[in-house]
C-alpha positions, -999 to 999 in steps of 0.1 A, spaced: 316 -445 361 309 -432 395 313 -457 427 294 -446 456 292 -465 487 271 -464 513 262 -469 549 231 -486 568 225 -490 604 201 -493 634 197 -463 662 213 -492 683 243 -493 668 250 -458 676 277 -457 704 287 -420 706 273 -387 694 305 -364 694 313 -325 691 345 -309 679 355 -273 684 359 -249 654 382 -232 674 407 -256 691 398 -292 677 386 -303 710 363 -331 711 333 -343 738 313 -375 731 284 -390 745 267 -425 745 230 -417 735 223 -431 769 246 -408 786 239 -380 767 226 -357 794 230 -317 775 239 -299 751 274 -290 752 275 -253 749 312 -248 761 342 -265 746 359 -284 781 395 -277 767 395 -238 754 362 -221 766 352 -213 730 312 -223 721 302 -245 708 264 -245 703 252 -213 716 228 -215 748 186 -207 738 192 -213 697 172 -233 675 205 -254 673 204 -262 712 165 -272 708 170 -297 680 203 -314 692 186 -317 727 155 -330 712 177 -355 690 192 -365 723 159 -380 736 149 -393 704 179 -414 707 176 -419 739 140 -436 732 147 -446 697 177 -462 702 172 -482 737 168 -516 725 147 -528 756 122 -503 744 98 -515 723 77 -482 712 44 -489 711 25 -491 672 66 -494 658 64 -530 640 93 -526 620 134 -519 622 142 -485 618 173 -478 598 190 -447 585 212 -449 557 241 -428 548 262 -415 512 296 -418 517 302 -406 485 339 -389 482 346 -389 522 368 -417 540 356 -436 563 381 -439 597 390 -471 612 373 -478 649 410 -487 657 428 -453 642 446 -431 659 433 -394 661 449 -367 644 
């Protein structure tokens, strides 16, 4: 028998949107509110992490203002009449503690 678990939640309960670097295991995070750009530059090594002008750039800026809008809970978007949730498969990967310490 297989167990899978899985996770639900509102735009709203997103706090941070965060990027680690492939090279050093740097990390930046952003509150969708204060999510301004695209990191392209890792702050502690240099190294890149999303390459300035590619499709990845376009969609993770776009995401950001989706969020941004999405996500604002004194917005109410007009014609939405319902709670938007996205749901998640945790299936096979741990889920951190809040209150962990990093590696």
């Amino acid at each position: 028998m297989t167990k899978e678990s899985r996770i639900l939640f509102e735009l709203t309960d997103i706090i941070s949107i965060n990027f680690e670097c492939q090279n050093c295991g740097g990390k930046i995070g952003f509150s969708p509110q204060n999510w301004k750009s695209v990191p392209c530059k890792c702050s502690n090594c240099g190294g890149l992490l999303v390459a300035a002008g590619s499709d990845a750039e376009k969609l993770l800026g776009s995401l950001s203002e989706n969020l941004k809008g999405l996500g604002d809970p004194e917005k109410k978007l007009k014609g939405l009449n319902a709670i938007l949730r996205m749901e998640f498969s945790n299936e096979g990967k741990a889920i951190p503690s809040p209150n962990a310490p990093e590696d």
